[in-house]
RODREN-940298 format. One record per residue (C-alpha): x, y, z. Coordinates in nm, 3 decimals. Layout:
residues N
x;y;z
X;Y;Z
...
//
This chain:
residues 636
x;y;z
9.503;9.175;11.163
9.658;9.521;11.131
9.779;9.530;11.504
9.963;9.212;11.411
10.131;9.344;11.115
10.291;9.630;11.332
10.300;9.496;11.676
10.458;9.174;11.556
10.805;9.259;11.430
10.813;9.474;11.781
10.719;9.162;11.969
11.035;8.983;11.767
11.279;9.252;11.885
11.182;9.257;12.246
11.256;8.901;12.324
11.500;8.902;12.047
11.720;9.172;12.231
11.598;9.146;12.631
11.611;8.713;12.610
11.851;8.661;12.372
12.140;8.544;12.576
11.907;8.286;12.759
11.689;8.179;12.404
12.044;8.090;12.226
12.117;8.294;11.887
11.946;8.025;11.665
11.573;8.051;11.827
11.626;8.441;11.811
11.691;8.420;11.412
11.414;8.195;11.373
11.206;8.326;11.595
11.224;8.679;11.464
11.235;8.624;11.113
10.879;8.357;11.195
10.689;8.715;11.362
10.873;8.939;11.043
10.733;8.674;10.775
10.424;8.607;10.926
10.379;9.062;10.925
10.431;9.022;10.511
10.165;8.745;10.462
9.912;8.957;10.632
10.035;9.256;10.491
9.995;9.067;10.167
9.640;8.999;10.261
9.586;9.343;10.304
9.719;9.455;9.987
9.485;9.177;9.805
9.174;9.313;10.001
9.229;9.719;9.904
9.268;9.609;9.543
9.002;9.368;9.507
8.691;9.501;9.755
8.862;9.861;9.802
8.878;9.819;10.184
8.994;10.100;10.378
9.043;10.164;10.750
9.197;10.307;11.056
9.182;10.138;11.351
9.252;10.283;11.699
9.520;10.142;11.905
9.494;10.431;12.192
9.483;10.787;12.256
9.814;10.937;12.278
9.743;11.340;12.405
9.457;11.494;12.466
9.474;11.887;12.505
9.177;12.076;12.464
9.080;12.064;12.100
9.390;11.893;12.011
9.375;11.550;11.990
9.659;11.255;11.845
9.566;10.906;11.827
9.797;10.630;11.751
9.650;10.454;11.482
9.638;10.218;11.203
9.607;10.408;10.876
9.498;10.116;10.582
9.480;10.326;10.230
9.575;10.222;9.900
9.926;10.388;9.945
9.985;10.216;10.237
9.888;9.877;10.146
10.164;9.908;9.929
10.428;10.010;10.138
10.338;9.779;10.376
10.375;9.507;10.138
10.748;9.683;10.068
10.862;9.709;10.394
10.736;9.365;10.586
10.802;9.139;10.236
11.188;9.262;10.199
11.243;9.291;10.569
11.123;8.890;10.600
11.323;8.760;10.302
11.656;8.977;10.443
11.593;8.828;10.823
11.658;8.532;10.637
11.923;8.617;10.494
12.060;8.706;10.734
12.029;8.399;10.929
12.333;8.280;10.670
12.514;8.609;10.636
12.572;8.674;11.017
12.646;8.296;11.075
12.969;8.367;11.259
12.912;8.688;11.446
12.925;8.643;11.807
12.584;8.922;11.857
12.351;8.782;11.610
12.047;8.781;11.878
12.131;9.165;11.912
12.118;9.232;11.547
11.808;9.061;11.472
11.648;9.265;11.722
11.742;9.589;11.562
11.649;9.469;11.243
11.314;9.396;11.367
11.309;9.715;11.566
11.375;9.884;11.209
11.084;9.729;11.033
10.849;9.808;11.305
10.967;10.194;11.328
10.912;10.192;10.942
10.574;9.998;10.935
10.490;10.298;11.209
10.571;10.536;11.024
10.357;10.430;10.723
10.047;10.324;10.914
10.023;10.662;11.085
9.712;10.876;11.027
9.925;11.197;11.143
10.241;11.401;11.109
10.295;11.340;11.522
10.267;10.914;11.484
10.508;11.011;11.101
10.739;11.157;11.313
10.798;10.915;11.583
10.824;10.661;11.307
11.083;10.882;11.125
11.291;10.930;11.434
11.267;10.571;11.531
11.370;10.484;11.179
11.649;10.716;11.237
11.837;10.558;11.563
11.776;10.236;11.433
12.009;10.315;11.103
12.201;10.435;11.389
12.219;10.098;11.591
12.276;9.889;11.238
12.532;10.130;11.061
12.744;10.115;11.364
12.684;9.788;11.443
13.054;9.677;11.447
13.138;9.951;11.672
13.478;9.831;11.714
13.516;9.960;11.352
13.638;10.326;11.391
13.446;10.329;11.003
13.141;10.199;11.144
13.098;10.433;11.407
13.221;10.730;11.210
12.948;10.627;10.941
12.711;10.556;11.191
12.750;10.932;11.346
12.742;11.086;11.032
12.413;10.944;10.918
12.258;11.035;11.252
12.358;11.364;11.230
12.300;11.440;10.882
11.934;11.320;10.923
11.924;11.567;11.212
11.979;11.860;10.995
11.691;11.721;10.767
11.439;11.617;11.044
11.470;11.978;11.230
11.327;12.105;10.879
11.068;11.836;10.940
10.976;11.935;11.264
10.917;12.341;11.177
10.693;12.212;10.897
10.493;12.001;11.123
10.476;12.280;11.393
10.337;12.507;11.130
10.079;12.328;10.968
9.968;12.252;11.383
10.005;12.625;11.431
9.792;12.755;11.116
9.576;12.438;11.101
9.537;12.316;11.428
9.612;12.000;11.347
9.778;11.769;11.260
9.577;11.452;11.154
9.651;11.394;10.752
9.194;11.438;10.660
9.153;11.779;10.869
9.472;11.887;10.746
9.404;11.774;10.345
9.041;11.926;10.383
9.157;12.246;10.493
9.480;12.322;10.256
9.287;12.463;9.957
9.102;12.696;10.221
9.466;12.820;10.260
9.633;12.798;9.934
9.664;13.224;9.900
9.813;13.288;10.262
10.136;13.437;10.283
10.335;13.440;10.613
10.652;13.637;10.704
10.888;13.370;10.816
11.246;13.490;10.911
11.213;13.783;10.787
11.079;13.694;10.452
10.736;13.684;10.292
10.625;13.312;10.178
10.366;13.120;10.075
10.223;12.923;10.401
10.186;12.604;10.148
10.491;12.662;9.978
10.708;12.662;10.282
10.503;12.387;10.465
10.603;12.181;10.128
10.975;12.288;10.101
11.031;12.243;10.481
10.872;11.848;10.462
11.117;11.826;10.164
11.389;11.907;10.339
11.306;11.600;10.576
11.237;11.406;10.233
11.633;11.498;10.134
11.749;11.388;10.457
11.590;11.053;10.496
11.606;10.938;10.120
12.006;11.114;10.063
11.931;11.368;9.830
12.191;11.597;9.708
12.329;11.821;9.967
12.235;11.576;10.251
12.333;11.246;10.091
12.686;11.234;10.213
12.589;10.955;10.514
12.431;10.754;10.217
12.745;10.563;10.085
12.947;10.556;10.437
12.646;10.370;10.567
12.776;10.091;10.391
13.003;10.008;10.688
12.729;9.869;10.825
12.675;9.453;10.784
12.515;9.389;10.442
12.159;9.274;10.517
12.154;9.652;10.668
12.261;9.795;10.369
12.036;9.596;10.165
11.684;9.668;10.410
11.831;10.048;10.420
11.828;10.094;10.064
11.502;9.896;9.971
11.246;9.896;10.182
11.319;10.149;10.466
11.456;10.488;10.573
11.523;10.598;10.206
11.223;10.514;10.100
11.089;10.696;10.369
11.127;11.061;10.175
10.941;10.928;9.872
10.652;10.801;10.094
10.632;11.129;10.254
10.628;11.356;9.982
10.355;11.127;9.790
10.101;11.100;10.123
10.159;11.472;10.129
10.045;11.548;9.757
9.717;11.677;9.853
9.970;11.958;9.996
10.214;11.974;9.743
9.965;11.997;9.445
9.881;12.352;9.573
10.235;12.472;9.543
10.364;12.450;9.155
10.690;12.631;9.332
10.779;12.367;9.617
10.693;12.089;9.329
10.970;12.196;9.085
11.200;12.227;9.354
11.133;11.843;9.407
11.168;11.815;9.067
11.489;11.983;8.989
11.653;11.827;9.339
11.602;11.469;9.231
11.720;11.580;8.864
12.059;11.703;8.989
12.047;11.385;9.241
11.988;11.098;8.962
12.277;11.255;8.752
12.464;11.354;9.050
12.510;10.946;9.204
12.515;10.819;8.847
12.816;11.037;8.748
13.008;10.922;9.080
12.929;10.572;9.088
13.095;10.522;8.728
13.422;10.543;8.895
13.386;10.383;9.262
13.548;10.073;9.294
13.386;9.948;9.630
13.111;9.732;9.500
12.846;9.783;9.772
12.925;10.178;9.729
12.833;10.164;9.370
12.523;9.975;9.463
12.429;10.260;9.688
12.524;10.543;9.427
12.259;10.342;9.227
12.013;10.390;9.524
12.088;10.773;9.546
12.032;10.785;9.143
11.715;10.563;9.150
11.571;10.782;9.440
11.654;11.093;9.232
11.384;10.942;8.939
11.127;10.879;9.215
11.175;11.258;9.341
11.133;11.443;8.993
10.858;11.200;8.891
10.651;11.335;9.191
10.785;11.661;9.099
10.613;11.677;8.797
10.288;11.494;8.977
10.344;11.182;8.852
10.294;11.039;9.236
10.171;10.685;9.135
10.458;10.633;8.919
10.705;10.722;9.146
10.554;10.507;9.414
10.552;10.239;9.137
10.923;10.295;9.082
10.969;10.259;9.460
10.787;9.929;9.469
10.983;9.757;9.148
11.350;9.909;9.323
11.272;9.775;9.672
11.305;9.400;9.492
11.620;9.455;9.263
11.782;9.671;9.455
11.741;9.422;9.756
11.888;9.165;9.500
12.201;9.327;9.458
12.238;9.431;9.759
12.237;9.051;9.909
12.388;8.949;9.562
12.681;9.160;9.640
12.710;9.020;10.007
12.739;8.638;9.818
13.014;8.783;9.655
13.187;8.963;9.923
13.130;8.605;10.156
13.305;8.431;9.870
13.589;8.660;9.831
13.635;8.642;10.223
13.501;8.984;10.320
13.680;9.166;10.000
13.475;9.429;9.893
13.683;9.588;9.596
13.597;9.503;9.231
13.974;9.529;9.139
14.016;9.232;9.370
13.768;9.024;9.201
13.712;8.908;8.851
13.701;8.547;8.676
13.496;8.412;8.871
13.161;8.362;8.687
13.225;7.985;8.657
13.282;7.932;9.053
12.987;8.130;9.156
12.756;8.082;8.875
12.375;8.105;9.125
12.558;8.421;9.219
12.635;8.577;8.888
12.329;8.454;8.760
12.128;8.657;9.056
12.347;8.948;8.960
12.278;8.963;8.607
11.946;8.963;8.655
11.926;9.248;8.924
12.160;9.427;8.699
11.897;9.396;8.439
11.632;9.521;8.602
11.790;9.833;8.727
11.927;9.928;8.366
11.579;9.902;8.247
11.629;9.590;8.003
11.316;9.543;7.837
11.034;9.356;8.009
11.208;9.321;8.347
11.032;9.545;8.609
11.298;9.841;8.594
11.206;9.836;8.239
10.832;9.937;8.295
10.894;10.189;8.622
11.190;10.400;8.458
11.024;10.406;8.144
10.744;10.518;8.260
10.910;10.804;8.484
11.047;10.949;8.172
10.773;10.917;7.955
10.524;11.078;8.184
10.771;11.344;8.303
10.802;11.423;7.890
10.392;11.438;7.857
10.365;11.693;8.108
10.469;11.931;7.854
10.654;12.195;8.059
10.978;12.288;8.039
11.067;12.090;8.380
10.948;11.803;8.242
11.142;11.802;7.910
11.440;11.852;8.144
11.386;11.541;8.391
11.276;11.362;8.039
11.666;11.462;7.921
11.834;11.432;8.262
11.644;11.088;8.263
11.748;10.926;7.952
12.126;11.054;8.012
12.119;10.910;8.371
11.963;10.556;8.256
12.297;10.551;7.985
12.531;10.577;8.277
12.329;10.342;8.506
12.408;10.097;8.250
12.758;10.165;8.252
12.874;10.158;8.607
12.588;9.843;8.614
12.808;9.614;8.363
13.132;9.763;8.524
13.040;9.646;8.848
12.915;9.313;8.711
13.213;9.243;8.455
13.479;9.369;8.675
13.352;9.140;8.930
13.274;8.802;8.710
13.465;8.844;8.395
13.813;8.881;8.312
14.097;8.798;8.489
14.106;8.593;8.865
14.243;8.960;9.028
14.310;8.848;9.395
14.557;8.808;9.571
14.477;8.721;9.911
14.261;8.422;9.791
14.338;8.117;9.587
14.097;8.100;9.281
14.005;7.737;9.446
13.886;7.907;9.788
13.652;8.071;9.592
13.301;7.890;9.655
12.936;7.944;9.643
12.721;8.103;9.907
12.511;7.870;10.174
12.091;7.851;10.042
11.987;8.034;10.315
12.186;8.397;10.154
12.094;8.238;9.797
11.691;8.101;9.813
11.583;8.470;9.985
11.796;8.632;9.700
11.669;8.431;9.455
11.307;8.527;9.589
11.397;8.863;9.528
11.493;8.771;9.147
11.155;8.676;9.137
11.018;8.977;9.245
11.287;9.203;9.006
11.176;8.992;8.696
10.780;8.991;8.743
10.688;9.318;8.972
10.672;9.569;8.666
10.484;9.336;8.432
10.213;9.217;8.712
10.151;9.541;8.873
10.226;9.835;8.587
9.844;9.876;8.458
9.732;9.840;8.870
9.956;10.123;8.948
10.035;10.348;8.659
9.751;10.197;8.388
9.448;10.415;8.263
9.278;10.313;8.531
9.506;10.341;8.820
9.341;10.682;8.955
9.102;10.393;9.067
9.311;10.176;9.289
9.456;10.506;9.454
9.179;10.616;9.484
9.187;10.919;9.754
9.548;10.845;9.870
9.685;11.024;9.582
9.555;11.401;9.506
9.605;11.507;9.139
9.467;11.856;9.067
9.531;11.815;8.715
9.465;11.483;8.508
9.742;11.266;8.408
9.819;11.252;8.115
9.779;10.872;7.911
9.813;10.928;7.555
10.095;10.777;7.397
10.458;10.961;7.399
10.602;10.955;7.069
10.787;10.593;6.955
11.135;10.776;6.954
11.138;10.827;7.320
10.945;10.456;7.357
11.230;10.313;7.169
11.545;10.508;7.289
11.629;10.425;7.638
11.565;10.031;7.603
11.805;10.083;7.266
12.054;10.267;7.465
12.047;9.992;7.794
12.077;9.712;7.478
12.374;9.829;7.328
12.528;9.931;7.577
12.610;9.615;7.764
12.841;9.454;7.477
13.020;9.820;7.469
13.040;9.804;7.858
13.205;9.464;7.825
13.508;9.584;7.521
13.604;9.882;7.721
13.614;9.733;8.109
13.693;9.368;7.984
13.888;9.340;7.626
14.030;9.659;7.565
14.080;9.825;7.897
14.378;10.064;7.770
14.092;10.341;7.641
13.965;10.377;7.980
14.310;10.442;8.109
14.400;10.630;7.846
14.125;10.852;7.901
14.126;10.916;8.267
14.471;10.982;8.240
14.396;11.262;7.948
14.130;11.355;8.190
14.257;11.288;8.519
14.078;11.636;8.655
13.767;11.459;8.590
13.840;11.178;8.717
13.963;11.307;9.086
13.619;11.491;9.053
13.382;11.223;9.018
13.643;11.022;9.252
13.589;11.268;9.524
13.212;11.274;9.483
13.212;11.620;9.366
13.438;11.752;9.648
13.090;11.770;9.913
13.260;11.581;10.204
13.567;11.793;10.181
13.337;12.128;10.093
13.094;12.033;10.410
13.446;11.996;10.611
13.599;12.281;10.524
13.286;12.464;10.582
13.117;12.316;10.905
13.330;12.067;11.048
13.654;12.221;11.073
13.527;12.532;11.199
13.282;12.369;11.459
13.610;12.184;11.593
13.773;12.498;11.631
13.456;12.667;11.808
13.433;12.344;12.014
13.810;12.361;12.122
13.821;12.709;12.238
13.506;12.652;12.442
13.636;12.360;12.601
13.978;12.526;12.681
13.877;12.877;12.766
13.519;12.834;12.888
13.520;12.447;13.050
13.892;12.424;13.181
13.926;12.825;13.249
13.648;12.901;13.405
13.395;12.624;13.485
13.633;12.355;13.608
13.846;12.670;13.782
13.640;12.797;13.964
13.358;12.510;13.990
13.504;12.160;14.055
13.818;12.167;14.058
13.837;12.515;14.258
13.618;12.330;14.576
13.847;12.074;14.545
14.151;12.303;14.575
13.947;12.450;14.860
13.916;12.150;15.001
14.229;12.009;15.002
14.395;12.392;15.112
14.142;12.375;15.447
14.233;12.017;15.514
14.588;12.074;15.523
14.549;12.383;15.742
14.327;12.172;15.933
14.571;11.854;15.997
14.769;12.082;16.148
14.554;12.080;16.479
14.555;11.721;16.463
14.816;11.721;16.737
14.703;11.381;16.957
14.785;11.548;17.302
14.486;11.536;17.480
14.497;11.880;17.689
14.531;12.067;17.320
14.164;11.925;17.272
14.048;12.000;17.583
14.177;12.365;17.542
14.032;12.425;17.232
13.675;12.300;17.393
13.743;12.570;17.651
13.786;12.834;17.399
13.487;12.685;17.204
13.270;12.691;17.563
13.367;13.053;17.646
13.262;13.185;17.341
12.943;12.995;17.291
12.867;13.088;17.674
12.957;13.456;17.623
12.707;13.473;17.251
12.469;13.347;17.507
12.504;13.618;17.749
12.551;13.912;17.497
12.232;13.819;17.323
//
């Protein structure tokens, strides 16, 4: 059954992309969305099994190398941790193949698209089945080209495949980190299967290595080097720029992108790695103060974006930023529970948002929109309530997961904790506002469009609206169902050895204040949201214009594409140019290539020359060529 849950989507891509042309574009969505659902009922099964009769296992599918004492298999991990990821991953994959089915109705390479989406859930379902950082890695890397395939999948799009470069490269910078971390822990631990390597960290908690130059702690910089892959894969700041262009990409990428793969992908890491990270209080506050800045960071920029898929990925970058500093402060379960609840409302709005960009005819700008509630009423209605959940309305599943991310980040009791606590509560007030903005700016107030009639404007087909209604499902019942499982008094149970925590979590009861404040502040805010962005819109302007610095701030996303251009690109280019002109042209095409073809063409002309046609000039010059061969002969 576990083979199946990997090796199926895999199957679905193969004869999805090799036969598609011969199959016909219908049996390839159907047939590849069949293999992807039939991976999330048995990864269901799974899940039901570790919780109820605490099954466990790793099954061998071969050996992969063999060197001496060094040995990688390529397994089948089944823990606790990866039950649920694997009910992440195959679940929202199936319901956005479906999807997708509707969304990509008129694109001329839907068998090719299915295929990478496929390809994608298989890399990811590698990646958290492995039972070592080698098997991680190959997952991690396959995750990577496939956000590479799907982000540039209109590649006629100069956007797409600008976007699509960007992301690939950016996650290069991250996964080089990656890779030195993994060498090292094979190089001090000679390893690099997850038990030998857990069972042997506290042996070397104390060592200290010189490492360019410097003196570190070998755990520390194991910890911030696998972080660094963490900040590539799930955008935090300083390598989250590919994060929002990715959104050129078609929206069922955007959506499986942001919910249930890559991104997640840092989160998983970090967690699986806690026995490692729990023995370095340095690389953990590092975690915690990155996804701090992060979660304020996206929320700050998405208040102004007007591009509604790019706010909905801001929201991503935020809601990844809560995950990071709740495992920062060791609060691994929650943050995994956090992960779990986003993967179904962020999915919602994701495919929400591509309804509404399929009934504004590909428009994509929330100035465009508005009024249109009435027309597309299953579509607002799957909005709202994906809206909800992410602001953290009470009793939806955002609700339970962000609440709990700040109130166990508080009862930690350091001074890193009170700060995520703060940075927490101030974030989930401006989640709410770019939320209702993007909802009310799109539903509410006046019909803004002008490239489509108000009565063009119609509802999506069932197959975009049934899997996104699934997905409301999942936003409005996840937290309640699964909060005491996860995060509960007894959770340390269910996680049992998946999750390290060197010190014991703290249960007791925050105090009501901070129980009460953030559900108060999500409340009020939404009839606020809806006077300043829907009846009285002149404060807003008002104010940017009084603050118009600000505003080309936040507009600009902090200036960190233009900083990272300035700093890197532009220079590169310049490095690049001079090389190719002085070095490739100059010297190697000189006096390489092009200089034997000058050669060439110099000893042929010289040559044509004795090309006369007479006969007796032939015969003379096979004389000469005689008497010297005969007179070598008779010298030597």
């Amino acid at each position: 059954m576990e083979y199946l849950i990997v090796l199926l989507p895999l199957l679905g891509s193969i004869i999805s992309g090799f036969f598609g042309k011969k199959l016909g574009a219908k049996t390839c969505q159907f047939l590849t969305s069949f293999l992807v659902s039939i991976s999330a009922i048995l990864s269901l099964f799974i899940f039901y099994e570790v919780f109820a009769q605490n099954y466990s296992s790793n099954k061998l599918i071969f050996k992969w190398i063999s060197s001496g004492d060094f040995q990688v298999n390529w397994s089948i991990y089944i823990d606790p941790l990866t039950s649920v990821m694997l009910v992440v991953v195959s679940l929202i994959s199936a319901i956005i193949h479906f999807y997708s089915i509707g969304y990509m109705s008129q694109d001329p390479h839907k068998p090719r698209f299915m295929s990478y989406l496929s390809l994608f859930t298989f890399a990811m379902l590698t990646l958290v089945t492995a039972d070592n950082f080698l098997q991680l890695f190959f997952g991690w890397e396959g995750v990577g080209l496939c956000s590479y395939l799907l982000i540039g999948f209109w590649f006629k799009k100069p956007t797409a495949n600008a976007a699509a470069i960007k992301a690939f490269i950016v996650n290069r910078i991250g996964d080089f980190g990656f890779a030195i971390g993994i060498f090292l822990i094979f190089f001090f631990y000679g390893t690099v299967n997850y038990n030998e390597v857990f069972q042997q960290t506290p042996i070397l908690a104390q060592k200290e290595i010189i490492f360019l130059g410097l003196e570190f702690n070998l755990i520390t910089l194991i910890c911030l080097l696998l972080f660094i892959g963490a900040m590539g894969k799930s955008a935090q700041i300083l390598l989250h720029t590919w994060l929002p262009d990715a959104m050129e990409g078609p929206t069922p990428v955007s959506a499986l992108i942001h919910a249930a793969t890559m991104v997640t992908a840092g989160v998983f890491l970090v967690v699986r790695c806690s026995p490692i990270f729990e023995y370095s209080q340095t690389a953990l506050n590092i975690v915690a103060l990155v996804g701090m800045i992060t979660a304020f960071f996206a929320a700050s920029v998405a208040l102004v974006q007007n591009d509604i898929k790019k706010i909905i990925a801001y929201s991503t970058c935020s809601q990844l930023g809560y995950m990071f500093f709740a495992a920062g402060v060791g609060a691994y379960h929650v943050a995994i529970f956090h992960l779990f609840t986003h993967a179904f409302f962020k999915a919602l709005l994701f495919l929400g948002s591509g309804c509404v960009i399929h009934s504004f005819n590909e428009e994509q700008d929330i100035r465009s929109m508005g009024g249109v509630c009435k027309k597309i009423p299953y579509t607002y209605a799957l909005m709202v309530v994906g809206t909800l959940a992410l602001t953290g309305f009470p009793f939806l599943s955002g609700y339970y997961s962000k609440d709990a991310i700040i109130e166990f980040a508080y009862l930690r009791g350091t001074n890193i904790g009170y700060s995520a606590a703060i940075i927490g509560i101030f974030t989930a007030l401006l989640t709410a506002i770019y939320s209702w903005r993007l909802v009310f700016k799109t539903f509410h107030g006046k019909y803004n469009n002008k490239e489509n009639n108000l009565s063009s404007i119609h509802e999506s087909p069932l197959t975009m609206l049934i899997p996104s209604f699934l997905l409301a499902v999942g936003a409005i019942l996840t937290g309640v169902l699964f909060k005491e499982m996860f995060i509960g008094n007894n959770s340390t149970q269910f996680w049992s050895s998946s999750i390290l925590f060197l010190e014991s979590i703290q249960h007791d009861h925050p105090p009501i204040w901070l129980l009460v404040l953030t559900p108060v502040i999500v409340v009020i805010t939404i009839p606020v949201a809806y006077y300043l962005f829907i009846e009285n819109e002149k404060i807003l302007k008002n104010f940017i214009l009084k603050n118009q610095t600000l505003y080309n701030f936040l507009i600009n996303k902090w200036y960190f594409d233009e900083l990272y251009n300035f700093i890197f690109v532009v220079p590169l280019k310049k490095v690049g140019l001079f090389l190719w002109k002085k070095g490739d042209v100059n010297i190697i095409d000189r006096y390489g290539p092009d200089g034997l073809s000058r050669l060439v063409k110099i000893i042929s002309d010289k040559s044509v020359h004795f090309q006369s046609g007479y006969l007796y000039h032939y015969a003379f010059v096979m004389l000469i060529g005689f008497s010297v061969l005969l007179t070598y002969l008779i010298l030597y």
